[in-house]
C-alpha positions in Angstrom: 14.3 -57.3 20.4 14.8 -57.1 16.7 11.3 -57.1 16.0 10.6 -54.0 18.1 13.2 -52.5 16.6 11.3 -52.7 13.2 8.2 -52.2 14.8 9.6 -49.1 15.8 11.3 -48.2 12.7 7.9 -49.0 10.5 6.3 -46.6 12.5 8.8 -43.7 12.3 8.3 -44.7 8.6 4.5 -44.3 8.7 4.9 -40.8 10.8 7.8 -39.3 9.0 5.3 -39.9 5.7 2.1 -38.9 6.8 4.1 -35.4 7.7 5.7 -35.4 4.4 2.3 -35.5 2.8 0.3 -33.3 4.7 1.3 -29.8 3.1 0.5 -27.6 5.9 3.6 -29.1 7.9 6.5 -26.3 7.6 9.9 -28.1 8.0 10.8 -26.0 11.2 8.2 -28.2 12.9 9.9 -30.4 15.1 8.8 -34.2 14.8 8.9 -36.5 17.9 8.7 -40.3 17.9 8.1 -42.1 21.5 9.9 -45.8 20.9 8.1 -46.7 23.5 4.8 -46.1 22.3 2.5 -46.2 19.6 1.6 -43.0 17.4 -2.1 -42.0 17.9 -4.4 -44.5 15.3 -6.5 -41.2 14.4 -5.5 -38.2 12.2 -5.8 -35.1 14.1 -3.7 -32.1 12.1 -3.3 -28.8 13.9 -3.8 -25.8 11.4 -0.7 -24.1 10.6 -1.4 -20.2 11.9 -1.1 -18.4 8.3 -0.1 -14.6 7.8 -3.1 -12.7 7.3 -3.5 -9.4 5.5 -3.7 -6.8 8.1 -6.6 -4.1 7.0 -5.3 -0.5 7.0 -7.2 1.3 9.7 -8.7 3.6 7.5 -10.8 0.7 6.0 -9.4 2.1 2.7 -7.4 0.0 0.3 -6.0 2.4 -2.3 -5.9 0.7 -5.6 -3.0 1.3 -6.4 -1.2 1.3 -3.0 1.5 3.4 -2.2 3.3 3.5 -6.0 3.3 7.0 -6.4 4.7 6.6 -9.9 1.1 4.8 -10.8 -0.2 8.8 -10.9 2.0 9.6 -13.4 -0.9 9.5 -15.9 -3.1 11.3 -13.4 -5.3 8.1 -13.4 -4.9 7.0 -9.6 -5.7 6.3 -6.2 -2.4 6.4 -3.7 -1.7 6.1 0.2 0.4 9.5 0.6 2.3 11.3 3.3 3.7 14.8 4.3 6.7 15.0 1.6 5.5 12.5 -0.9 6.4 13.5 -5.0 3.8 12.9 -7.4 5.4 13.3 -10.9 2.8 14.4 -13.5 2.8 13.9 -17.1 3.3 17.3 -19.0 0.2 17.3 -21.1 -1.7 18.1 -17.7 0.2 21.1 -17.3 1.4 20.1 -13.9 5.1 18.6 -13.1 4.6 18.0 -9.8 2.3 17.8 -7.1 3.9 17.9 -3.8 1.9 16.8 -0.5 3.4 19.4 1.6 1.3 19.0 5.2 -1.1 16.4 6.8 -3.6 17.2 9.8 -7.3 15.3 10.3 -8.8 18.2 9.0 -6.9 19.2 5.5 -4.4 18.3 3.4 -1.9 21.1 2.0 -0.7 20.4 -1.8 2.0 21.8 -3.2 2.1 22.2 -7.5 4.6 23.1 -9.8 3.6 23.6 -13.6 4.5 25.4 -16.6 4.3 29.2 -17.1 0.6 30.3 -17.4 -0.7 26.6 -17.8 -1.1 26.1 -14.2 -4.8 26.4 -12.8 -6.6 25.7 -10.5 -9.7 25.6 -8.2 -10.2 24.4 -4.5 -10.0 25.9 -0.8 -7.2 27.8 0.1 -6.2 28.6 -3.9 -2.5 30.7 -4.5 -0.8 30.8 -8.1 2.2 32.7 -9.1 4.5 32.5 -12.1 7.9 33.1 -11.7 11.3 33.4 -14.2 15.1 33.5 -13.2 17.5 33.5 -16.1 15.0 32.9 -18.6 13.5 29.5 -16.8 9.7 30.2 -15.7 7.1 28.3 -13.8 4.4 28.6 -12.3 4.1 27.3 -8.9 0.5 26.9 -6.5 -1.0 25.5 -3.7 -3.9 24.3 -2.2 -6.0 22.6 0.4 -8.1 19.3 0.1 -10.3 17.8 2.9 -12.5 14.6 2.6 -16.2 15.3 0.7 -14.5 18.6 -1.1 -12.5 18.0 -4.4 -10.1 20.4 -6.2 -9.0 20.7 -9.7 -5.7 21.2 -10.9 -6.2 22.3 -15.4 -8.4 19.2 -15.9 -6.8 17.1 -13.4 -9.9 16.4 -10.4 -8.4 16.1 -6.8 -10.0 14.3 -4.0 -8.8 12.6 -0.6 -11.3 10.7 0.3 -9.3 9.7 3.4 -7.2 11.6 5.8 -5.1 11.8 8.9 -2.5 13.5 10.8 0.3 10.5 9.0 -1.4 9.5 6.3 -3.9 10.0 3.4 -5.8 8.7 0.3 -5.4 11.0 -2.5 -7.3 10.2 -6.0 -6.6 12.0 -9.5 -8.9 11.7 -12.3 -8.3 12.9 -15.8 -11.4 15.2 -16.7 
């Protein structure tokens, strides 16, 4: 009896290594030894299922994701939706550029600049400067759709993706 006992144990031993060695085991796998039996004489290892990187279904990876704050230069490609902030730095003449409504077929922007430094050209153009108590601004909108771009002072606009949630928006310094 004490023999199969070690025969037994050795082979735990032998099993409890080879999983210990193989990498691809994740400790939540459950290890069973038969002490009745012999463990298989061939190395068969089941692939571990890995996560994979689910595509967007636009087909689009924006380079630099959803980090709005990456268009604070005005150098940047960005996943957007209805309410999303883009803050701008002031040398562009633009402070903000709000993304203020999504459908398949345009996208509405929002834009808030400084006092007579704001234009801009596009679809669906509006511009007016406003001052209460001595604080101006001038504040715009306009429309984008995929293929037609838009510039905001020497900012270029383009969305070369859109949908009723979401969209691509790119900025380019010109």
């Amino acid at each position: 009896m004490p023999t199969v006992v070690r025969f037994t144990a050795a082979a735990l031993l032998v099993v409890l290594a080879a999983a210990c060695a193989d990498s691809r085991t994740t400790p939540s796998t459950p290890l069973s030894v038969a002490t009745d039996t012999l463990p298989p004489t061939t190395d068969t290892v089941s692939p571990v299922p890995t996560a994979s990187v689910r595509p967007s279904s636009t087909g689009h990876h924006p380079a630099d994701g959803s980090s709005l704050a990456s268009c604070k230069d005005a150098d940047c490609e960005v996943e957007v939706r209805a309410g999303d902030r883009l803050r701008i730095d002031k040398r562009f003449g633009v402070q903000r550029i709000t993304i203020s409504s999504l459908d398949p077929d345009e996208a509405t922007i929002a834009l808030l600049g400084f006092t007579g430094g704001l234009q801009a050209e596009g679809a669906n153009v509006s511009i007016s400067s406003s001052c209460v108590n001595g604080r101006c601004r001038d504040e715009g909108k306009l429309s984008l759709a995929p293929g037609r771009s838009a510039r905001i002072n020497n900012l270029r606009l383009e969305v070369p993706y859109l949908s009723r949630d979401h969209a691509i928006l790119r900025l380019t310094p010109r």
